[in-house]
N, C-alpha and C positions, 0 to 999 in steps of 0.2 A: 141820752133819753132820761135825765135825770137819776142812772144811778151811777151809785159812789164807783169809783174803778176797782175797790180794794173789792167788794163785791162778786166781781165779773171773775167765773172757770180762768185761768191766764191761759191755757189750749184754746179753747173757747174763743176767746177776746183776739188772742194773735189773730186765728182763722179768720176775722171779719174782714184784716186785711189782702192786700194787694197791692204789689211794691216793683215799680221798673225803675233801677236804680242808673244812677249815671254811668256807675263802674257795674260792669254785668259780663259773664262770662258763656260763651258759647262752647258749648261742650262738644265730645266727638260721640254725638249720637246719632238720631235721626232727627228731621225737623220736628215731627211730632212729639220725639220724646224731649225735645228742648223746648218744646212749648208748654206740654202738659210736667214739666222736670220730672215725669215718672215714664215706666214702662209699660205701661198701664194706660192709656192713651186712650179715649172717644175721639174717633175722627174724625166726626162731626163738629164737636165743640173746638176740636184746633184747626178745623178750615176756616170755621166761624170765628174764632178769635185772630187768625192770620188776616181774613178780609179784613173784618172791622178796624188792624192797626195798620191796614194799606201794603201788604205783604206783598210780593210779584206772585201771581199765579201759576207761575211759570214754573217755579220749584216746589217738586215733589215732597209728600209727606216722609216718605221711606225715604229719601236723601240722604246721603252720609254727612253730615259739617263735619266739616276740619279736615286736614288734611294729616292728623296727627297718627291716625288709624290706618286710612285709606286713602290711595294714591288720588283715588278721583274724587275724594269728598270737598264739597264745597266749601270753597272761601268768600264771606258776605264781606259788600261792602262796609262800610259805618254807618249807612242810615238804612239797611237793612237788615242789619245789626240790633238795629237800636228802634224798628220796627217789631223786629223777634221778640225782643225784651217786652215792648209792648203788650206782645198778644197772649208770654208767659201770664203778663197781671191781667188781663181782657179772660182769659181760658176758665180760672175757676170763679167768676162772676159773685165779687166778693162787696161788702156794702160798702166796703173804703178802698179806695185808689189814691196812692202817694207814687209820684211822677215826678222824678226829677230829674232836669234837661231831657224829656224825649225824645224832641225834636232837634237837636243841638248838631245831629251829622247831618240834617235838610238840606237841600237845597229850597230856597221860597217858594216857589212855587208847591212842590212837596209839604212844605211848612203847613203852607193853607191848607191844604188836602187834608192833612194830619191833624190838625185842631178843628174841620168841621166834624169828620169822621170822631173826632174825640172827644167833642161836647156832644154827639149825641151817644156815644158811649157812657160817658159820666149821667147823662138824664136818670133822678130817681137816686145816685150814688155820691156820697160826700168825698170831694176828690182835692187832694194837695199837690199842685200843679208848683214847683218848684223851676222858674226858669229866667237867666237874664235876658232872654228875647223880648222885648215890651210887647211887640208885635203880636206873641202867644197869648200873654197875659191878659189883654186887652178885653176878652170877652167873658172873661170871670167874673162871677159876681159879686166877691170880696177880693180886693187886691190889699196885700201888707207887704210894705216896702221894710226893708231890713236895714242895720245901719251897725256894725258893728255886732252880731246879734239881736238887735234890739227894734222892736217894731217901732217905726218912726211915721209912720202914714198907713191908715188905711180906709177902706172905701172901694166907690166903683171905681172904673177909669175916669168917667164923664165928673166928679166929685174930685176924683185928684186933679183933675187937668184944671177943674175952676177953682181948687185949693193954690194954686201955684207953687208947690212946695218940689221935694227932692224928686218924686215921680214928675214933675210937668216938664222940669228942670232936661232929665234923664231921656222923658217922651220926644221934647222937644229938639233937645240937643244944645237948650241955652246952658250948659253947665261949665264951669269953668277947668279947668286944668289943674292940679295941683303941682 
């Protein structure tokens, strides 16, 4: 918004964000408190952030994860795993979301479920959707292809695909082999 970063509280500034990272850890707590990663828990706001990242409803908030504690605590899949991680950064409704590989344990169909549920989560939120699923990507509204670190393309999808460059290439599947 126009001011300088050196400006911005650094407590302040981190708190804008919210981060579901590739590598993410489920704890041996409850699901709620692995959602809100405190003790301290609205469970309101973590039913509401478990729907919105497409969570099974089937599993309780007071649930134990891991089996690290407790014999019967649950063991999540990987894209229910990686749904949790989601609704950690969904829970304290922050103005920035950075998202990297969310969807990466989906199955497709899940996939799509996940990315409608998740642009209308992002609505009003500037979000960094980090993924090599093209598929994901596809409905963002600035796409930047990467190339060794370095941005080599960017635009919508509908502008890379009529650019014909490394994105049309990758979308297509005309790429060659190295």
């Amino acid at each position: 918004d126009g001011v300088p970063i050196r400006e911005y509280d650094l407590p302040h500034y981190r708190a804008m964000f919210a981060t579901a990272m590739q590598d993410f850890h489920i704890f041996a707590a409850s699901l709620a408190e692995n959602v809100a990663m405190d003790v301290e828990v609205d469970e309101t706001r973590a039913m509401a952030a478990l729907r919105r990242a497409n969570f099974p409803d089937s599993v309780p908030l007071a649930a134990q994860m891991t089996r690290e504690f407790a014999s019967q605590g649950i063991v999540l899949s990987g894209g229910q795993a990686q749904r949790l991680a989601t609704a950690r950064a969904l829970y304290h409704e922050r103005r920035f979301l950075v998202l990297d590989e969310p969807s990466a344990a989906l199955d497709p169909l899940a996939e799509a479920r996940f990315n409608r549920t998740l642009a209308e989560n992002a609505a009003g939120k500037s979000t960094l959707f980090i993924s090599h699923r093209l598929s994901t990507v596809k409905n963002a509204d600035v796409i930047m292809v990467l190339d060794h670190g370095r941005i080599i393309e960017r635009g919508s999808h509908e502008k890379l695909i009529a650019d014909k460059g490394q994105y049309y290439q990758l979308y297509t599947g005309a790429f060659e082999l190295e």
